[in-house]
N, CA and C atoms as an extended XYZ file, in Angstrom:
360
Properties=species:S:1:pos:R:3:atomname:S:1:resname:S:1:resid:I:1 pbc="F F F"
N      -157.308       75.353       46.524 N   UNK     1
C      -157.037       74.405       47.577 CA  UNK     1
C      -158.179       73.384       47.622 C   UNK     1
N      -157.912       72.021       47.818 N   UNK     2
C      -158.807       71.077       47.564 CA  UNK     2
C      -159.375       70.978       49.217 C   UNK     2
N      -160.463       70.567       49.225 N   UNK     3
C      -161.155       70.025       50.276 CA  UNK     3
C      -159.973       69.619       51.374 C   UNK     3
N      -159.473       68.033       50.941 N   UNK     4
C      -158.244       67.470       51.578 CA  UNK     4
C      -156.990       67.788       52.158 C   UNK     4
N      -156.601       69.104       51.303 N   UNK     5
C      -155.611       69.500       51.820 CA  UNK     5
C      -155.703       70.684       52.513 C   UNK     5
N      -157.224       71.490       52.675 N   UNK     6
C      -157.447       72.100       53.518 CA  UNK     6
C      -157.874       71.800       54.715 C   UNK     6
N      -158.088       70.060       54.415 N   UNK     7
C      -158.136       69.323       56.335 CA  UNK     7
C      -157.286       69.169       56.449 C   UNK     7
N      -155.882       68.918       55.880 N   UNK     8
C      -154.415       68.571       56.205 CA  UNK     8
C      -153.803       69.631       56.945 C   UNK     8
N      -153.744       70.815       56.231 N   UNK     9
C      -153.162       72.016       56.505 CA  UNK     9
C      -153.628       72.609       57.886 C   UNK     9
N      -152.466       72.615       58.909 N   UNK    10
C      -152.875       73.459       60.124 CA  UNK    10
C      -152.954       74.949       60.060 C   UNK    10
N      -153.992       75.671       60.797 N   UNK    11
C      -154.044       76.856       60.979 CA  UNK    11
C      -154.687       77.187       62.056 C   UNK    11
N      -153.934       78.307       63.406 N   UNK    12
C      -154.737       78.744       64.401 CA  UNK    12
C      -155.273       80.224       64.054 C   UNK    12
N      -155.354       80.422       62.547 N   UNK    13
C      -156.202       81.761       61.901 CA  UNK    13
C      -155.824       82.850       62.846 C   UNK    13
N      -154.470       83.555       63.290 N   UNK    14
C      -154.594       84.290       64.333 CA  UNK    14
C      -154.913       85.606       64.067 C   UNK    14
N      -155.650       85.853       62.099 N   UNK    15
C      -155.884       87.552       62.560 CA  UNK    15
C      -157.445       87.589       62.068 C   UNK    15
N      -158.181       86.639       61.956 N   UNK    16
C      -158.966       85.924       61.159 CA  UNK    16
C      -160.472       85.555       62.446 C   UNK    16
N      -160.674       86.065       62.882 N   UNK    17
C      -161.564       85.586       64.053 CA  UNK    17
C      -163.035       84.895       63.831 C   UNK    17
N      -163.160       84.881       62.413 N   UNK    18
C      -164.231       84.486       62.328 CA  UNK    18
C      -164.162       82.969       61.775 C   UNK    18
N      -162.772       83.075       60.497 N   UNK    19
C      -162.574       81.639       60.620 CA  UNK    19
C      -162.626       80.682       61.787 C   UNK    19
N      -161.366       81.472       62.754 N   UNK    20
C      -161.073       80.353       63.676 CA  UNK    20
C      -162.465       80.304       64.788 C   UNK    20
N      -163.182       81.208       64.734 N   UNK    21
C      -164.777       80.924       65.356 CA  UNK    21
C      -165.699       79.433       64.744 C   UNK    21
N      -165.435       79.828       63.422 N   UNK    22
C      -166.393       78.577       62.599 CA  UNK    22
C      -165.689       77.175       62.905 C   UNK    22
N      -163.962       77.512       62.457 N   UNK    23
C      -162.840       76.013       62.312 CA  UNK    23
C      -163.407       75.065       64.335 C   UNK    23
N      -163.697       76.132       64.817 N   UNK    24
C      -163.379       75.782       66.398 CA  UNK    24
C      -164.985       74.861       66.295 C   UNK    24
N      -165.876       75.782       66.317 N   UNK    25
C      -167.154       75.366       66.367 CA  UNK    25
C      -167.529       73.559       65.422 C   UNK    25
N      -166.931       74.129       64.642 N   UNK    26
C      -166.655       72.516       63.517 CA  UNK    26
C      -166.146       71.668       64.356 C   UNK    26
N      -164.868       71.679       64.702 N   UNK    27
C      -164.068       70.585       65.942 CA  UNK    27
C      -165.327       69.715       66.398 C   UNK    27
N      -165.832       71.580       67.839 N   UNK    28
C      -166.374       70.476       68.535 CA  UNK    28
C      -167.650       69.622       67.764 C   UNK    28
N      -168.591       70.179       66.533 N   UNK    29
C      -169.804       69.381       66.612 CA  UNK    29
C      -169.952       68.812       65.243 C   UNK    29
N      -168.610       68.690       64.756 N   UNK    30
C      -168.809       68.000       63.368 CA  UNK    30
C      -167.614       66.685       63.609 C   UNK    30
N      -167.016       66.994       64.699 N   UNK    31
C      -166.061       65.903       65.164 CA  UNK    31
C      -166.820       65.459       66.589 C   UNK    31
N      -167.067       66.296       67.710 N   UNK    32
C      -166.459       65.929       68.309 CA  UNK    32
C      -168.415       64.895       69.085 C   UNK    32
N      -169.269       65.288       68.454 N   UNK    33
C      -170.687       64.960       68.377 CA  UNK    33
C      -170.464       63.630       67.881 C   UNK    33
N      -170.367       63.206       66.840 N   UNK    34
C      -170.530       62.054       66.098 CA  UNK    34
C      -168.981       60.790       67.027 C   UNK    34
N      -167.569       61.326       67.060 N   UNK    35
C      -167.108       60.810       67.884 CA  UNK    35
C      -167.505       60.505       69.459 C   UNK    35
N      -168.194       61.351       70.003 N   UNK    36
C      -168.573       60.763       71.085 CA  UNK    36
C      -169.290       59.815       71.036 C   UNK    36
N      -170.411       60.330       70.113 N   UNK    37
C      -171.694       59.398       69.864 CA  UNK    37
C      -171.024       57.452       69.398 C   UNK    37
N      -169.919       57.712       68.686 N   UNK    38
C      -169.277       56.718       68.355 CA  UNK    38
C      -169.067       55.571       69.573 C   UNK    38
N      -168.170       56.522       70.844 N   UNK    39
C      -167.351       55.773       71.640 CA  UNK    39
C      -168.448       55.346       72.593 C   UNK    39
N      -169.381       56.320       73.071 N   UNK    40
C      -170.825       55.670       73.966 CA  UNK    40
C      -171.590       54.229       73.272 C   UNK    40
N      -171.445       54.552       71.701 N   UNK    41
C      -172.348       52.983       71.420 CA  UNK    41
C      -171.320       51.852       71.223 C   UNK    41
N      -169.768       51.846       71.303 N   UNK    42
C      -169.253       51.068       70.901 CA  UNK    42
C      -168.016       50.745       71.959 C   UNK    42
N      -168.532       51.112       72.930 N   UNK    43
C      -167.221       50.766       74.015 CA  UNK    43
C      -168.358       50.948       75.826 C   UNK    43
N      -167.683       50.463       76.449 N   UNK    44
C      -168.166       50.768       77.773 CA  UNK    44
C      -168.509       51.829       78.506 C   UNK    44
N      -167.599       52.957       77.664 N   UNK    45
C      -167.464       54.124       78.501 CA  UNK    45
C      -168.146       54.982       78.685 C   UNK    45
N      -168.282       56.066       79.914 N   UNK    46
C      -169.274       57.052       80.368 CA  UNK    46
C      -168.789       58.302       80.395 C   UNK    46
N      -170.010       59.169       80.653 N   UNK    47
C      -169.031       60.719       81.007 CA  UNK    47
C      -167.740       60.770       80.910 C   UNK    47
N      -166.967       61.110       81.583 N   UNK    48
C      -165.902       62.347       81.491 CA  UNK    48
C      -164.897       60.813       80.999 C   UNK    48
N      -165.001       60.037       81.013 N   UNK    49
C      -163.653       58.831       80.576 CA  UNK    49
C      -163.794       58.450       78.897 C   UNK    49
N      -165.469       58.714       78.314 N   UNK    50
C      -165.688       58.848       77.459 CA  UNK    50
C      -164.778       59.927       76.627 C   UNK    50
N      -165.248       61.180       77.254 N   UNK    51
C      -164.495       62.364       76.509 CA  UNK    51
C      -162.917       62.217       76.594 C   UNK    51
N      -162.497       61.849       77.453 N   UNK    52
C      -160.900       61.640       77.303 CA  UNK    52
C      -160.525       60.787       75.984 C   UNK    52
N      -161.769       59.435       75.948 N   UNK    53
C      -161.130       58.649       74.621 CA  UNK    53
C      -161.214       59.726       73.458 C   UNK    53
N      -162.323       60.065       73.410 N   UNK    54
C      -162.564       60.903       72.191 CA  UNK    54
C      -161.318       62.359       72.254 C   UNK    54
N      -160.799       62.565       73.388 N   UNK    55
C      -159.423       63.576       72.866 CA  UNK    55
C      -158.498       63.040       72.703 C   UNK    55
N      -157.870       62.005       73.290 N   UNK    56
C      -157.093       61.184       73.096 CA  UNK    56
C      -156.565       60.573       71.570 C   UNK    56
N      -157.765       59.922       71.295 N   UNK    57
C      -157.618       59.291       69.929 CA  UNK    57
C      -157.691       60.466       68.741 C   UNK    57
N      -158.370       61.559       69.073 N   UNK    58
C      -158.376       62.618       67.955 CA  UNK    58
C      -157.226       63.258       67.945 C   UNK    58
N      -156.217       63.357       69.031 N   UNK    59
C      -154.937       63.740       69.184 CA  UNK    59
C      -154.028       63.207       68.465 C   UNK    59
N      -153.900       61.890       68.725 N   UNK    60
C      -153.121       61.221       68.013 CA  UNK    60
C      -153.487       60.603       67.175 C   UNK    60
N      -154.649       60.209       66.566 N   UNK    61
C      -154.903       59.762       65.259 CA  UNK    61
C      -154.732       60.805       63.906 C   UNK    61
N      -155.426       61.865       64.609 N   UNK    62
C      -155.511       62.973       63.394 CA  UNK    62
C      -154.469       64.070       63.555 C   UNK    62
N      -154.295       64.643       64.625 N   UNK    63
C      -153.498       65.716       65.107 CA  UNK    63
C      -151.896       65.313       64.543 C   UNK    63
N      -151.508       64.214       65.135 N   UNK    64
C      -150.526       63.708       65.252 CA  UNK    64
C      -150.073       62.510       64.093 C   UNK    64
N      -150.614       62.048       63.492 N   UNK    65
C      -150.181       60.938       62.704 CA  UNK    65
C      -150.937       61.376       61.493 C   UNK    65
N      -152.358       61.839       61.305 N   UNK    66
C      -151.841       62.043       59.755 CA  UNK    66
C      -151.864       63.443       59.361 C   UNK    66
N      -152.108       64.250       60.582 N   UNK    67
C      -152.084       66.108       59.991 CA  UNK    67
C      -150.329       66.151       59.999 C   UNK    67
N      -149.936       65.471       61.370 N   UNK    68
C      -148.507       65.730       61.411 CA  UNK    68
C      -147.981       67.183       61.447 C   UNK    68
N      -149.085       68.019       61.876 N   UNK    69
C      -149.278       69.675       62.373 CA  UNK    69
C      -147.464       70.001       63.203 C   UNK    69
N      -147.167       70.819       63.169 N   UNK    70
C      -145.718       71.449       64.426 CA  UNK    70
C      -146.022       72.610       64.617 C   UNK    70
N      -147.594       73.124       64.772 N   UNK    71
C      -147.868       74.155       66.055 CA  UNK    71
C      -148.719       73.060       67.193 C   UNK    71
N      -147.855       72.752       67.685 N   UNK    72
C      -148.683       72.470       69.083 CA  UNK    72
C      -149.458       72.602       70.127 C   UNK    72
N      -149.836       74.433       69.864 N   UNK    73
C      -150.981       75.224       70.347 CA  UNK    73
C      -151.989       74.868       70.184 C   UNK    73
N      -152.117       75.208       68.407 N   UNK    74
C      -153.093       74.796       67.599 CA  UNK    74
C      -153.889       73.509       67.735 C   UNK    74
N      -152.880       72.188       67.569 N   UNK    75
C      -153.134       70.945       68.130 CA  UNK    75
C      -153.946       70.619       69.490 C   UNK    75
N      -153.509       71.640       70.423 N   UNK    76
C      -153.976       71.702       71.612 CA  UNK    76
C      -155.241       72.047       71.913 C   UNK    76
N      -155.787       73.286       71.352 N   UNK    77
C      -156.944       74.154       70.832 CA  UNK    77
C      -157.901       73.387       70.457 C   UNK    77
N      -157.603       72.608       69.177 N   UNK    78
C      -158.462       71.771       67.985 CA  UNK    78
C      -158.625       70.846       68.922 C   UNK    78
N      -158.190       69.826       69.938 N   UNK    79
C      -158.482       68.593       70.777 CA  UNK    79
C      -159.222       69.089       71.369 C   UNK    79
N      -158.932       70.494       72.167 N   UNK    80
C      -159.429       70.887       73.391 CA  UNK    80
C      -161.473       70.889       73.022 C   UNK    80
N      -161.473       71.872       71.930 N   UNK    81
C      -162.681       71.986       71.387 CA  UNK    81
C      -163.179       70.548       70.574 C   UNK    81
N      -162.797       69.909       70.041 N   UNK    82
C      -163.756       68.164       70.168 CA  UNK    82
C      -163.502       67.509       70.907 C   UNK    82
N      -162.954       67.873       72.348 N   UNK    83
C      -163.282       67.130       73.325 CA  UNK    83
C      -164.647       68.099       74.353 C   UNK    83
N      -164.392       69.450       74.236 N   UNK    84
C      -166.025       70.168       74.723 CA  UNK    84
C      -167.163       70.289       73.934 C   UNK    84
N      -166.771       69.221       72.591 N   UNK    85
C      -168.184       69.026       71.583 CA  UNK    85
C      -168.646       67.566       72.529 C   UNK    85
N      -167.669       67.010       72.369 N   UNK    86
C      -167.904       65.817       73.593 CA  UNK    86
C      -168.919       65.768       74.665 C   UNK    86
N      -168.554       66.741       74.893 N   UNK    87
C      -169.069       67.302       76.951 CA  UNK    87
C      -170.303       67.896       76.080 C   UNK    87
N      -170.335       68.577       75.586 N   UNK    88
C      -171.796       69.235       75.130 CA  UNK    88
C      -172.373       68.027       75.115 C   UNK    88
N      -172.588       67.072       74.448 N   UNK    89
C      -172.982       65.820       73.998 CA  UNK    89
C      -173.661       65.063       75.325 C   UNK    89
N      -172.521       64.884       76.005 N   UNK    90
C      -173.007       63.795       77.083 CA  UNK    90
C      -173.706       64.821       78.235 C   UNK    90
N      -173.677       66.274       78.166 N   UNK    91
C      -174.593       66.823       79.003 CA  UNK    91
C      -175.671       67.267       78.907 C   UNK    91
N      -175.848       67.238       77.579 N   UNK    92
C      -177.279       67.220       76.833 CA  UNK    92
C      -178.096       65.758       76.743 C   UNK    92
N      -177.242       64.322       76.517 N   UNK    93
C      -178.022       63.533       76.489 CA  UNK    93
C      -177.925       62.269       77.145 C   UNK    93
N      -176.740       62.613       78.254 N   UNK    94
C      -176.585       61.653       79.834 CA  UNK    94
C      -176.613       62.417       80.657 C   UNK    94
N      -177.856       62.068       81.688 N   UNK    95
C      -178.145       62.559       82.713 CA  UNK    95
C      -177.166       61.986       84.081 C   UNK    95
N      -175.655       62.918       83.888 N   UNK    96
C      -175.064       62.992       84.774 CA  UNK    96
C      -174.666       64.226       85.610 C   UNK    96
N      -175.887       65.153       85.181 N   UNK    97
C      -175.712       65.965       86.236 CA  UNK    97
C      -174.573       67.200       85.921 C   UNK    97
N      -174.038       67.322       84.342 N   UNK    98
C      -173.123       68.432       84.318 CA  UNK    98
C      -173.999       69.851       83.776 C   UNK    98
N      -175.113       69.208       83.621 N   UNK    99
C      -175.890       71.159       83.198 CA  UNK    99
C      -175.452       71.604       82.082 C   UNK    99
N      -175.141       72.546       81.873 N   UNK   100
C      -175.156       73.936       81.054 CA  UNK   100
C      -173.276       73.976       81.267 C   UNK   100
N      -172.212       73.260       82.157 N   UNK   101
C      -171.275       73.933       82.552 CA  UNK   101
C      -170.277       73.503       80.976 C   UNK   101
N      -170.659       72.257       80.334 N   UNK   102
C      -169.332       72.362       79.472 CA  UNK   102
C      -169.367       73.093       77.958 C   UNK   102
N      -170.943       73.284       77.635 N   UNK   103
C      -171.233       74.696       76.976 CA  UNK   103
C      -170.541       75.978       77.308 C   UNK   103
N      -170.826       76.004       78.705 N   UNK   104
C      -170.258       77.468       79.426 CA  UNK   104
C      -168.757       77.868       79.505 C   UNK   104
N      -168.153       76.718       79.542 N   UNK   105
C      -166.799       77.053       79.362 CA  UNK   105
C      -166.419       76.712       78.082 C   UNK   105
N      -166.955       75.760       77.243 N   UNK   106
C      -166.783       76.462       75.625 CA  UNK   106
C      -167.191       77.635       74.921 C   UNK   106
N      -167.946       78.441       75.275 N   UNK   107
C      -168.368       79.502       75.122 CA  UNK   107
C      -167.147       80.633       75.259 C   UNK   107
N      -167.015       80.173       76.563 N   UNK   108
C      -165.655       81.406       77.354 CA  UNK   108
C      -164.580       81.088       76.723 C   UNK   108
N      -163.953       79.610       76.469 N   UNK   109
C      -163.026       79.752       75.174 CA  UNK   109
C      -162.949       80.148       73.928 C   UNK   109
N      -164.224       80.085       73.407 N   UNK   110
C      -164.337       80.860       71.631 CA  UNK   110
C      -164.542       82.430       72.227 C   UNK   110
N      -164.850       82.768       73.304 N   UNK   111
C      -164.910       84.501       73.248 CA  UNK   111
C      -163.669       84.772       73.354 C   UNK   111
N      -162.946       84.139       74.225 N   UNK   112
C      -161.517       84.575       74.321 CA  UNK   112
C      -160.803       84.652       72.966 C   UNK   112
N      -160.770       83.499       72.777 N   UNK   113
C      -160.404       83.968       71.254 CA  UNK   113
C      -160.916       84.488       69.629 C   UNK   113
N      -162.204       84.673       69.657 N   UNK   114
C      -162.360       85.806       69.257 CA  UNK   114
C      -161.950       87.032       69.285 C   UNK   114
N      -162.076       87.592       70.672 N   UNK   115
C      -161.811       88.596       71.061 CA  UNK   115
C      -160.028       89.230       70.887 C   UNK   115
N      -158.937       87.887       70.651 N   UNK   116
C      -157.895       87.821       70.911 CA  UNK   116
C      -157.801       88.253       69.072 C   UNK   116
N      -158.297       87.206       68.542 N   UNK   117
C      -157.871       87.770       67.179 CA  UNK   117
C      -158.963       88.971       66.531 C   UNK   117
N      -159.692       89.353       67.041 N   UNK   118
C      -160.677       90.446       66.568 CA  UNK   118
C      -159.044       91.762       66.925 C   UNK   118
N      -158.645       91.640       68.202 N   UNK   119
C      -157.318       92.843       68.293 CA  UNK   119
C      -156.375       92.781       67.579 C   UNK   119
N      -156.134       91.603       66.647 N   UNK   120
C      -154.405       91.501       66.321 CA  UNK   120
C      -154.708       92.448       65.084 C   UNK   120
């Protein structure tokens, strides 16, 4: 399998917990770091309206138009996590006051599913 068509190809790895630990972790900070970083130097936007562009456009640019994915979970999952690489981002380096919380609930989403496919 080439590089390319292993970014094409959807997978929510459901017996696989360590993949979908790494695939998730990638989202948020190999997408979702450099996209934020993108939309803060090149548009107006702040905190939390920031992170919406950056799920938004990763939804439908990549998710939707050229993965062209039909698990919609999955789709859901993969946004969800580069949009809390996002939030990591702007709460580490805009002082708006969100702390430790959008780490904390990315955290509680990769345990959950860990934990979900560590049972199957």
């Amino acid at each position: 399998m080439t590089v390319l068509s292993s970014l094409l190809s959807e997978s929510s790895q459901p017996r696989d917990w360590y993949g979908w630990l790494t695939n998730q972790a990638g989202h948020a900070y190999l997408v979702g770091f450099p996209a934020i970083y993108a939309v803060l130097s090149f548009t107006g936007a702040t905190g939390l309206s920031a992170v919406a562009i950056v799920a938004a456009v990763y939804f439908l640019l990549w998710e939707v138009i050229i993965q062209r994915g039909k698990d919609r979970a999955d789709q859901i999952m993969d946004t969800f996590h580069v949009a809390s690489g996002a939030a990591v981002f702007i709460a580490l380096y805009d002082p708006i006051g969100w702390g430790i919380k959008p780490f904390a609930l990315q955290a509680v989403v990769l345990a959950v599913g860990v934990i979900k496919r560590a049972r199957a």
